[in-house]
C-alpha positions in Angstrom: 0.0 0.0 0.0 1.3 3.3 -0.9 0.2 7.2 0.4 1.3 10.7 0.1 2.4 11.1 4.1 4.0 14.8 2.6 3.1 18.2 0.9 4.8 21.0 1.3 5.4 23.8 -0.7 8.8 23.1 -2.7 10.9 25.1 -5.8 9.1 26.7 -8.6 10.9 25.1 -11.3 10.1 23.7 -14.5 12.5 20.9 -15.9 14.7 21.0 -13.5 16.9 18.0 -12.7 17.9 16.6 -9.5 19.3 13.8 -7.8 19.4 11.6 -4.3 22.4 11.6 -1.9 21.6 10.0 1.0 18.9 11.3 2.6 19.1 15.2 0.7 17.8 15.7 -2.8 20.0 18.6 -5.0 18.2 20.0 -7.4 20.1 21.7 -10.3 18.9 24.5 -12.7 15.6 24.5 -14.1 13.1 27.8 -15.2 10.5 29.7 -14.2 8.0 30.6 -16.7 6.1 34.1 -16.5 3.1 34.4 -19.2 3.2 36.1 -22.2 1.5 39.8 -22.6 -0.7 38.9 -25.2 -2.3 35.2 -24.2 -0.8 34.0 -20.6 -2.2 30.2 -21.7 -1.2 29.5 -25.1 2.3 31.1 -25.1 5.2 31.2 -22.3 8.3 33.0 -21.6 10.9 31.5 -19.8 12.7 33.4 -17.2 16.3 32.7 -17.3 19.7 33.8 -17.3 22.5 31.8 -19.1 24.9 34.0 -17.7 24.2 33.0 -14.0 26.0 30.4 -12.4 23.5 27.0 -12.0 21.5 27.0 -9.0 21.7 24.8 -6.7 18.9 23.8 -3.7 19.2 20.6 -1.2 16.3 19.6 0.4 16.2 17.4 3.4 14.0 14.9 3.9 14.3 14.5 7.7 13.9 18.3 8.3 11.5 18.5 5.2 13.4 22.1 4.7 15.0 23.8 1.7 18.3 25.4 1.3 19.9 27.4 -1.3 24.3 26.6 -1.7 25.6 29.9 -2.6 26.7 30.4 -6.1 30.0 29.8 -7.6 32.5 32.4 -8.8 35.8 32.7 -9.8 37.7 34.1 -6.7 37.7 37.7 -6.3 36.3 38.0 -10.1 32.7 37.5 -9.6 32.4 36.1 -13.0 31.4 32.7 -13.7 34.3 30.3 -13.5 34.4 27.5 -16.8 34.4 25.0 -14.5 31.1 26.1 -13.0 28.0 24.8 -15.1 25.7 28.0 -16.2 22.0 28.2 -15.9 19.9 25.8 -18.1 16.9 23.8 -18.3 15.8 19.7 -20.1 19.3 19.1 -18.8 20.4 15.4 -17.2 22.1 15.4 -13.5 23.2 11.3 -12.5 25.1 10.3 -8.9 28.1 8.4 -9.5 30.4 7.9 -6.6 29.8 11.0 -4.6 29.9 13.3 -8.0 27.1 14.8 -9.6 27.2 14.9 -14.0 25.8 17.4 -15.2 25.4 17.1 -19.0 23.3 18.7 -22.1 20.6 21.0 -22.0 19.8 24.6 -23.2 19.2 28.2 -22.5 17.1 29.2 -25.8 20.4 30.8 -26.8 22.3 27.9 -27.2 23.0 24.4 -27.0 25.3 22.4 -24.4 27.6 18.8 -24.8 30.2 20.4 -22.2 30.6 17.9 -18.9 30.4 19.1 -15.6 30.7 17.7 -12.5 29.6 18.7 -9.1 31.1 16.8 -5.6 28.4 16.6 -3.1 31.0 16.3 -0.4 33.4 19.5 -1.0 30.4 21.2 -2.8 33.2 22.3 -5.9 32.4 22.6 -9.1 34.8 21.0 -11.7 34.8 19.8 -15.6 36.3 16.5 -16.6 38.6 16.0 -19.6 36.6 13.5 -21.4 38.4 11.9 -24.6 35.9 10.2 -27.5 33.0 10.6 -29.2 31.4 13.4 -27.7 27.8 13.2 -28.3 26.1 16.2 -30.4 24.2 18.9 -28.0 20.8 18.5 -27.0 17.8 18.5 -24.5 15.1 17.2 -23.6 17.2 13.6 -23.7 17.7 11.1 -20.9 20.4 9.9 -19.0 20.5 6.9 -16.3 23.1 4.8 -15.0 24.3 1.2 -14.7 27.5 1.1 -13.0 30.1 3.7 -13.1 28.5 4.1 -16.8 26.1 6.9 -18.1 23.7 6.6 -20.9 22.5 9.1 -23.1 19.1 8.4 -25.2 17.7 10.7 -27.5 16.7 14.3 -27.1 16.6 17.2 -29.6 19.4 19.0 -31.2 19.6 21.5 -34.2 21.3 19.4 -36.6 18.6 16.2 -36.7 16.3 17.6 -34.3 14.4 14.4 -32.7 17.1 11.6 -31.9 16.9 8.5 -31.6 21.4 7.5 -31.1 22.0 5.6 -27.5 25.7 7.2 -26.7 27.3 6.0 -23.1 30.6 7.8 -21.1 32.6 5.1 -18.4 33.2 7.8 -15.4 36.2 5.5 -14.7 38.5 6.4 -17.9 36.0 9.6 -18.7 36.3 8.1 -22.4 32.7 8.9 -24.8 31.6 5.7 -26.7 28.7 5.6 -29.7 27.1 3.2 -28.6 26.0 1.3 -32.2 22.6 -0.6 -32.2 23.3 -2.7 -35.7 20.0 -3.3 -37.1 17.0 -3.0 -34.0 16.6 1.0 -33.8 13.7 2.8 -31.6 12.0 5.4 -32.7 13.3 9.7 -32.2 12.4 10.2 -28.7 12.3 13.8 -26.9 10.5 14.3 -23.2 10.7 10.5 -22.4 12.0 8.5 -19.4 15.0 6.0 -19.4 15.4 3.3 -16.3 17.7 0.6 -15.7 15.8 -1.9 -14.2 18.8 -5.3 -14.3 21.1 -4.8 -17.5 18.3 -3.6 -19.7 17.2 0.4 -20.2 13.4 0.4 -20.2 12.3 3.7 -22.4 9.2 4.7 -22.2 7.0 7.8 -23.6 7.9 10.7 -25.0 7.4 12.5 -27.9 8.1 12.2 -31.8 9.2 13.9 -34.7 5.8 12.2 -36.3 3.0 15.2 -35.9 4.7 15.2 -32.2 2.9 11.7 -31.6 3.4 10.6 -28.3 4.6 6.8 -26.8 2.5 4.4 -24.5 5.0 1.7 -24.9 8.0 0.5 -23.0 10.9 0.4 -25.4 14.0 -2.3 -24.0 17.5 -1.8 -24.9 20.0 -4.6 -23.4 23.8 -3.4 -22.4 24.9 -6.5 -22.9 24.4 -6.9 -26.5 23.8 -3.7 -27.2 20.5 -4.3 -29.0 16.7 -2.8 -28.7 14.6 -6.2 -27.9 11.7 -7.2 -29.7 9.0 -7.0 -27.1 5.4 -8.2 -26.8 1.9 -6.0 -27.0 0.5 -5.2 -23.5 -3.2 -5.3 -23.0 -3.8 -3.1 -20.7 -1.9 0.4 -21.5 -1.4 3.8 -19.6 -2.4 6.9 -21.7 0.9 7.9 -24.1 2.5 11.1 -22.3 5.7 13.4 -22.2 7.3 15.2 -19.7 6.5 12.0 -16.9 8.5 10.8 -13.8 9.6 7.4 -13.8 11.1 5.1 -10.8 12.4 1.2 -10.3 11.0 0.0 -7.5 11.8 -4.3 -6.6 12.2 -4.7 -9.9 9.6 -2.8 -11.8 9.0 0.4 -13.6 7.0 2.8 -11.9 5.5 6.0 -13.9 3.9 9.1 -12.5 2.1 12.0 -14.4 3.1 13.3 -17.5 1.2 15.7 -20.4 -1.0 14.3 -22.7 -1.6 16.3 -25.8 -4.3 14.1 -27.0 -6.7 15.1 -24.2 -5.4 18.2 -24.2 -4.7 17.8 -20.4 -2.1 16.8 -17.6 -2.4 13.6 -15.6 -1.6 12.3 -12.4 -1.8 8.3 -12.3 0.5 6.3 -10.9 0.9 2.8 -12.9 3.2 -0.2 -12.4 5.0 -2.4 -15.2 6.5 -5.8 -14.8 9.0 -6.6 -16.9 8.5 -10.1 -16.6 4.9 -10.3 -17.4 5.0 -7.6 -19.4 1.2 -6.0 -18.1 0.8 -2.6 -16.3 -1.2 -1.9 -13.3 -3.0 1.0 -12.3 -2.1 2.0 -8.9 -4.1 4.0 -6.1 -2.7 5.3 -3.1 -3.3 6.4 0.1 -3.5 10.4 1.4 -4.4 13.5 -0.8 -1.3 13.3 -3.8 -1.1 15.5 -6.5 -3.8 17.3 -8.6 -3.9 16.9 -12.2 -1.2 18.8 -13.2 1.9 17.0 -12.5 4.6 17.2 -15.3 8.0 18.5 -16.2 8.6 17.7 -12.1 11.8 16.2 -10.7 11.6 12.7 -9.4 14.0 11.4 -7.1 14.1 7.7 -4.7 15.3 8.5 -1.1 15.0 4.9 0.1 11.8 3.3 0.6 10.1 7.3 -0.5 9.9 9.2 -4.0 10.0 12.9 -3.7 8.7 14.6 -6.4 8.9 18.1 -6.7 8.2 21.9 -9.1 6.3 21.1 -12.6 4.0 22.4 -15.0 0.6 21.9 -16.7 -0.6 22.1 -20.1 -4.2 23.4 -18.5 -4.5 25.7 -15.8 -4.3 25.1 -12.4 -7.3 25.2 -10.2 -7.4 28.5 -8.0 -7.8 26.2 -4.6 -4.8 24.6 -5.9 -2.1 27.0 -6.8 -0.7 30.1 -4.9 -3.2 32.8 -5.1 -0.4 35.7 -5.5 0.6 33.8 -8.3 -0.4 35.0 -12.0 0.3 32.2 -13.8 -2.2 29.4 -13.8 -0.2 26.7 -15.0 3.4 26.3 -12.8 4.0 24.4 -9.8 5.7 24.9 -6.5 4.6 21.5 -4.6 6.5 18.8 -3.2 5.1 15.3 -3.0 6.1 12.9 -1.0 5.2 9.4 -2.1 5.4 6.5 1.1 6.2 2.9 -0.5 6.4 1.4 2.7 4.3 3.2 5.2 4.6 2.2 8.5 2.2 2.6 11.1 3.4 5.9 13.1 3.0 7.7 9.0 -0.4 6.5 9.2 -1.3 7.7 12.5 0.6 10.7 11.8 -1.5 11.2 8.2 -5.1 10.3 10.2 -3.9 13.0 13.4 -3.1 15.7 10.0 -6.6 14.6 8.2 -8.7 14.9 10.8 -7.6 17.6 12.8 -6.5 15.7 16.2 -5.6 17.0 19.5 -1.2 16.5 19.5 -0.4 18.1 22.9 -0.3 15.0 24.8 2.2 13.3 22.0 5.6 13.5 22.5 7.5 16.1 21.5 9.5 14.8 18.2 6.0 13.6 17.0 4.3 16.8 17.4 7.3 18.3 15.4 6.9 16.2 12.6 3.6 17.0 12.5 4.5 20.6 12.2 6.9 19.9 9.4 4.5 18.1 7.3 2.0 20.5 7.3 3.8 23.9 7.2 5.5 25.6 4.2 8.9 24.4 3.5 9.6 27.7 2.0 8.9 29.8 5.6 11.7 30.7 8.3 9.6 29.1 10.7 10.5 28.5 14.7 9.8 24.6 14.7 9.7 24.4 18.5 7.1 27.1 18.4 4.7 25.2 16.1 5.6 21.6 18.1 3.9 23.3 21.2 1.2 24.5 19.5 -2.3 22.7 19.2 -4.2 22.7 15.6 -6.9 25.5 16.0 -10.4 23.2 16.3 -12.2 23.4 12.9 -16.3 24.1 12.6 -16.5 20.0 12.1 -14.4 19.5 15.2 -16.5 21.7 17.3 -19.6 20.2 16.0 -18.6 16.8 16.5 -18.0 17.2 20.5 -21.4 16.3 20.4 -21.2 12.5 20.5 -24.2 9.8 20.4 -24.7 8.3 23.7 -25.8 4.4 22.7 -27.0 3.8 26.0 -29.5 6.9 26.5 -30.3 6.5 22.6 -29.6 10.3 22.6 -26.6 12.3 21.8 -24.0 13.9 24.8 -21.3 16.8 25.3 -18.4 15.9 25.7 -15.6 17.2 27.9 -14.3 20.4 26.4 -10.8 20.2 25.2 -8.1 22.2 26.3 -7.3 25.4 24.1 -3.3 25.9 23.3 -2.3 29.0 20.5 -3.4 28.7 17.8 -2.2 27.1 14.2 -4.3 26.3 11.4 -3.2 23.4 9.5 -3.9 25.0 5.9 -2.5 25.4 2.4 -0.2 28.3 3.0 0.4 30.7 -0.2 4.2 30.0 -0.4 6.4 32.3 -2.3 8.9 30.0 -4.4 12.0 30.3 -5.1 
């Protein structure tokens, strides 16, 4: 059984790309978008600076906080160092022995193949001499890992647009390597999701360079043979989409989200694929998750939990679901967190959250979890204040004191509770980042 135990307000950032160390999550780069003058819905700029150094935010999921790293300069310059990626967006990051790789992506001014490399440890930016076939720019590609090895599918460039070439770089001699697929060959991918699940890279959705059709099947490449396998028709199939988050989880492929242009809308189902059998699932969880409007978000595995975080939508976003200061209807500052194993203190904690419990008689690390679950994870707020304090009792709460007394077949008052200061446990309007 899974459930969202988490929402908190996150980064506004639209593909953005982010990994897992430990139990932090550094996200890297990424846009806002700000609506056109003329027609806010059907056209949007993007806010961005290529001159900028990257940003860089680490959330922690213990704390459930944010933090910004302060940028990188050169050293007494304030210009932006060359071993210091710039600002970008439909880049790739991976996590290979404590270093971050940072490769492709654009700025709408140009086009990046340069390596970069972030330690998580020391926090310093630097750029690898690499040796090989370098693989042509792009974004809007994938990258996933098996090993100390990276692999690069698809993606769009200037030169043949939607790509369809597999290209792989071994961290351990930093050499390039085409990676040459004989006679199987998948089709030119662009906003699709690559994981290794074994030896084999399952690829699935996207879009193509065909009217900008879009993929509901699961695509297999093997690294052994370097071949695209012949696979079998599914029955049962998720809706094709783009811009999805995709996670292995005991073997199987999980997939979250996504825009679909052929319903004109962006989803927010969950669905499993076994490999083996070769059938999807539809999966429902637990807790209030996302609204429909998940895509373009960053998807990362923190053991047994999948944060998910920043987005987009395709249609606007509800009112009651975005921050009112906000003008634009359609971009996303959430974080999810989705539970794969929830024990029995995150269900208790979920039911105390959902229906507005008394807490001042749980302990104190309990209460402050509570506080950090349901508060902005953008606000500079005094945790210790908001463990001590009591939800404020809701209209239903007060109503429902009056309880139905079996044995006089009529109903009773009960004891009033004791009032502490008071916190609303609310959607806040969070400002971003």
């Amino acid at each position: 059984m899974f459930c969202w135990p988490v929402h908190l307000k996150g980064l506004k950032k639209v593909y953005h790309a982010a990994v897992a160390v430990g139990h932090k999550v550094y996200s890297f780069g990424g846009f806002c978008l700000i609506p056109a003058v003329s027609d806010r819905r059907s056209y949007m700029c993007m806010y961005i600076c290529y001159m900028d150094p990257i940003d860089v935010h680490v959330f922690n999921t213990v704390s459930l906080r944010w933090i910004k790293l302060p940028p990188a300069t050169a050293a007494g310059s304030g210009e932006l160092p060359l071993e210091v990626s710039y600002m970008r967006h439909s880049h790739t990051a991976v996590l290979i022995g404590g270093v971050v790789y940072i490769w492709g992506g654009s700025t709408y001014r140009e086009h990046s193949n340069v390596l970069h490399a972030f330690d998580v440890g020391t926090h310093v930016w630097f750029r690898p001499r690499v040796s090989g076939a370098v693989p042509d720019s792009r974004y809007h590609h994938s990258a996933c890992v098996l090993g100390k090895v990276m692999y690069i599918f698809g993606g769009f460039n200037l030169l043949t647009r939607y790509t369809n070439d597999i290209h792989k770089l071994d961290t351990a001699t930093m050499a390039w390597t085409f990676v040459n697929t004989r006679d199987t060959q998948a089709p030119a991918t662009t906003c699709h999701s690559a994981t290794i699940i074994g030896k084999s890279m399952f690829v699935f959705g996207g879009r193509g360079d065909q009217d900008k059709a879009q993929y509901n099947i699961v695509r297999v490449f093997d690294t052994e043979t370097n071949r695209w396998l012949s696979t079998p028709s599914a029955q049962l199939l998720p809706e094709g989409r783009a811009d999805h988050s995709a996670f292995a989880y005991n073997g199987e492929l999980y997939i979250f989200g996504g825009d679909n242009f052929r319903l004109g809308e962006s989803v927010n189902d969950l669905w499993k694929f076994n490999p083996e059998t070769f059938s999807w699932t539809k999966v429902e969880c637990k807790g209030k998750g996302p609204c429909s409007w998940m895509s373009k978000m960053c998807c990362c595995m923190v053991g047994d939990r999948v944060v998910l975080f920043g987005g987009h939508s395709c249609t606007p976003i509800p009112v009651h679901d975005r921050d009112l200061e906000d003008e634009d209807d359609s971009e996303v500052c959430d974080l999810y967190i989705l539970d794969l194993t929830p024990s029995l203190k995150t269900l208790c904690k979920l039911a105390v959250i959902q229906y507005g419990l008394e807490q001042s008689e749980l302990p104190h690390d309990i209460r402050w979890e509570l506080a950090a679950m349901a508060t902005d994870s953008n606000r500079k707020t005094n945790m210790s204040v908001l463990a001590s304090s009591g939800p404020t009792k809701t209209k239903r709460q007060r109503t429902s004191s009056r309880q139905w007394d079996s044995r006089k077949g009529k109903t009773r008052r009960s004891l009033p509770l004791k009032r502490f200061p008071s916190f609303r446990w609310e959607r806040k309007q969070g400002t971003g980042t």
